[in-house]
Short mmCIF file of the C-alpha atoms (twelve columns), coordinates in Angstrom:
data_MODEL
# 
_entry.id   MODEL 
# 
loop_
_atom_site.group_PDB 
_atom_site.id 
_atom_site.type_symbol 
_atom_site.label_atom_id 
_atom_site.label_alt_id 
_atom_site.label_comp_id 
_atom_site.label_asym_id 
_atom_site.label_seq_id 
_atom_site.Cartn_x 
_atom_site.Cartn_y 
_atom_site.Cartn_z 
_atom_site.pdbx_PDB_model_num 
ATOM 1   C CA . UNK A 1   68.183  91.787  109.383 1 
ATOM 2   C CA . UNK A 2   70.398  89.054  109.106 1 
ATOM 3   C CA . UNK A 3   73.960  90.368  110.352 1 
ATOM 4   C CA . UNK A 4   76.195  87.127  109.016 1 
ATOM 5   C CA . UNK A 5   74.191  87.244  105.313 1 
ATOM 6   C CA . UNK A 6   75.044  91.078  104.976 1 
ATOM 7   C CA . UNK A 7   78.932  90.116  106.305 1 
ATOM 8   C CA . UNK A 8   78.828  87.673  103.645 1 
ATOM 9   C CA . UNK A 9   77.847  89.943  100.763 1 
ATOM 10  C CA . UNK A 10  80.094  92.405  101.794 1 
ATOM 11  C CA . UNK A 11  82.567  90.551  101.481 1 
ATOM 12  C CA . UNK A 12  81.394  89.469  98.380  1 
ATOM 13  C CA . UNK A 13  81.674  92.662  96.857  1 
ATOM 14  C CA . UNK A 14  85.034  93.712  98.509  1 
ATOM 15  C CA . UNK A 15  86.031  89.963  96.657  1 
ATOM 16  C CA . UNK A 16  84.477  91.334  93.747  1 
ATOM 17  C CA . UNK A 17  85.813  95.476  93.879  1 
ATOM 18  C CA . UNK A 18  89.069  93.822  94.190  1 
ATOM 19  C CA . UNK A 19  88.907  92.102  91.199  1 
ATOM 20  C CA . UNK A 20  87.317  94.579  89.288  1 
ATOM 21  C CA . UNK A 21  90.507  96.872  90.163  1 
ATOM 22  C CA . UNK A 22  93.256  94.519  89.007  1 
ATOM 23  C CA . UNK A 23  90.886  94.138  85.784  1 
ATOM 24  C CA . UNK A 24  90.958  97.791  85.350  1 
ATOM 25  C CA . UNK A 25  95.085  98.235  85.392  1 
ATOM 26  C CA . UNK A 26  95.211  95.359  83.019  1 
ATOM 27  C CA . UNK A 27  92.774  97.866  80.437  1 
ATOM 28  C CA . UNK A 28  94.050  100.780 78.591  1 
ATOM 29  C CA . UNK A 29  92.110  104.055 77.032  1 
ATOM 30  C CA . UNK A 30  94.119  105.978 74.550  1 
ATOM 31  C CA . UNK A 31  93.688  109.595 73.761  1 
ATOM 32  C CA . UNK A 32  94.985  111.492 70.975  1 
ATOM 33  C CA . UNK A 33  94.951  114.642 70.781  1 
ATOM 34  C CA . UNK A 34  96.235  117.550 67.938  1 
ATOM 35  C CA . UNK A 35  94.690  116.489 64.742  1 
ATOM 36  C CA . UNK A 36  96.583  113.112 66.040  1 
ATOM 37  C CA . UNK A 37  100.065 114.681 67.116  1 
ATOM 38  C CA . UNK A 38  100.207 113.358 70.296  1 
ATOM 39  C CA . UNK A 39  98.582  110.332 71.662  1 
ATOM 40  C CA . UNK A 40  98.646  108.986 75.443  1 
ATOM 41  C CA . UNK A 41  98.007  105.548 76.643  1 
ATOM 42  C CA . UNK A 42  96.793  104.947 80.137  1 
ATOM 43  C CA . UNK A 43  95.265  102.034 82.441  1 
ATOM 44  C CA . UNK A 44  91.947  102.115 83.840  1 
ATOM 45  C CA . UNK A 45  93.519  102.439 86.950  1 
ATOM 46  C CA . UNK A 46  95.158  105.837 85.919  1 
ATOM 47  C CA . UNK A 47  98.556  104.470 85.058  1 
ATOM 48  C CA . UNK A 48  100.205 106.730 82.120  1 
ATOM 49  C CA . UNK A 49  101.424 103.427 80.314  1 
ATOM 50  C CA . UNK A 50  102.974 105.488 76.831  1 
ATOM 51  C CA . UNK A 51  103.428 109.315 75.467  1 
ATOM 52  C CA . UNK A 52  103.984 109.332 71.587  1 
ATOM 53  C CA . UNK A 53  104.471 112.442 69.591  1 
ATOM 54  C CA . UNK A 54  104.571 113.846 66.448  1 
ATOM 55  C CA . UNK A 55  107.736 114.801 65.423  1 
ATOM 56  C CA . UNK A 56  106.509 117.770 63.343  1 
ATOM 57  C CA . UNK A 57  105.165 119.325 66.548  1 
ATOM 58  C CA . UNK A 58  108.656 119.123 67.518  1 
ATOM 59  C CA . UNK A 59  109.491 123.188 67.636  1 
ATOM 60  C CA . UNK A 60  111.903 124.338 69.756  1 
ATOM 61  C CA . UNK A 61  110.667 127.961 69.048  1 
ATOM 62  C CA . UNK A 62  107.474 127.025 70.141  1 
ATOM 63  C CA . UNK A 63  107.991 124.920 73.249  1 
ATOM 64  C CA . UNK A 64  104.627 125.850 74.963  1 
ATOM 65  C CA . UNK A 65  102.654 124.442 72.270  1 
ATOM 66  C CA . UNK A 66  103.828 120.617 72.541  1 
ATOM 67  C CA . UNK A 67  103.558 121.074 76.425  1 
ATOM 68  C CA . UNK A 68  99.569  121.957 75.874  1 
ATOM 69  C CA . UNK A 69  99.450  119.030 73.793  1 
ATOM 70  C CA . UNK A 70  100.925 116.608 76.021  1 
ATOM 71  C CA . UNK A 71  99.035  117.794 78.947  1 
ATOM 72  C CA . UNK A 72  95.896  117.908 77.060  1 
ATOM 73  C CA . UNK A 73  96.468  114.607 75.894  1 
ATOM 74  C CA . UNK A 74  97.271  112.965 79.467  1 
ATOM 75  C CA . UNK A 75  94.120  114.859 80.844  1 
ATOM 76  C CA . UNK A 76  91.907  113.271 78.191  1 
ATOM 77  C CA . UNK A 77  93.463  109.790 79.061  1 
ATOM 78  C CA . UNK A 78  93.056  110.187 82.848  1 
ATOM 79  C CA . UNK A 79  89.319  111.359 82.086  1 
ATOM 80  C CA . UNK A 80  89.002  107.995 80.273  1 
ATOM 81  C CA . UNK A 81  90.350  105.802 82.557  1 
ATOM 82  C CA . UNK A 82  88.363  107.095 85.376  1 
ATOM 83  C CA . UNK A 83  85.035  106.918 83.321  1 
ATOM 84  C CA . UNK A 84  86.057  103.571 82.631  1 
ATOM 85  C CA . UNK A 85  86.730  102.782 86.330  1 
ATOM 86  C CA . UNK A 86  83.124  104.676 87.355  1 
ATOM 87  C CA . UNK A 87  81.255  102.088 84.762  1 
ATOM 88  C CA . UNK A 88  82.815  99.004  85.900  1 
ATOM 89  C CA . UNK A 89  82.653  99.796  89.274  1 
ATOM 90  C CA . UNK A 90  78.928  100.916 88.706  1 
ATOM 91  C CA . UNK A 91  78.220  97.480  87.628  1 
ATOM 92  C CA . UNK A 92  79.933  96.216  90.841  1 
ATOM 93  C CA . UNK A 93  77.725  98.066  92.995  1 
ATOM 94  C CA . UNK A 94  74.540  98.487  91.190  1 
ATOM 95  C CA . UNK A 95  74.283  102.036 91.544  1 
ATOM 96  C CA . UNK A 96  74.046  101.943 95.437  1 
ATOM 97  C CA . UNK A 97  76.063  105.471 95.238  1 
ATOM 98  C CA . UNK A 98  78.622  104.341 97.146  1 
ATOM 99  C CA . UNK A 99  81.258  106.926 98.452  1 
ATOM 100 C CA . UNK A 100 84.545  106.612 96.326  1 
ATOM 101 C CA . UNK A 101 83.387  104.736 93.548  1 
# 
């Protein structure tokens, strides 16, 4: 086993995870969620970029319901952004199973 060739590829793919990261807070996932009442933005790397909402599910009577919605939709946007971030990095590490990726 050549100790300075596996240095050298991992730093390679540290090089290469790095980049991959800054790539992924430069991408967005949207998800909407209600019928299309509320809709969240967020980066790959989990960033909640925008919130827009419906005004019609605007009800101060029923408060509870836009708060589901909201947190429903930033769930669904987190859950895309780190399914995004698993692929990429997957690609980056070729399925090795590393810990954290």
């Amino acid at each position: 086993m050549d100790i300075q060739k596996l240095m050298k590829q991992a730093q390679e793919m540290q090089a290469g995870m790095q980049k991959t990261q800054e790539e992924l807070a430069a991408k967005t996932v949207e998800a909407t969620v209600g019928g299309g009442k509320v809709t969240v933005v967020a980066t790959g790397a989990g960033d909640i970029q925008s919130i827009s909402i419906d005004p019609s599910v605007v009800d101060p009577e029923d408060v509870e319901f836009l708060e589901q919605l909201v947190l429903s939709g930033v769930q669904e946007a987190a859950a895309k952004g780190k399914d995004m971030a698993a692929k990429e990095m997957g690609k980056l590490t070729g399925g090795m199973g590393l810990p954290g990726m």
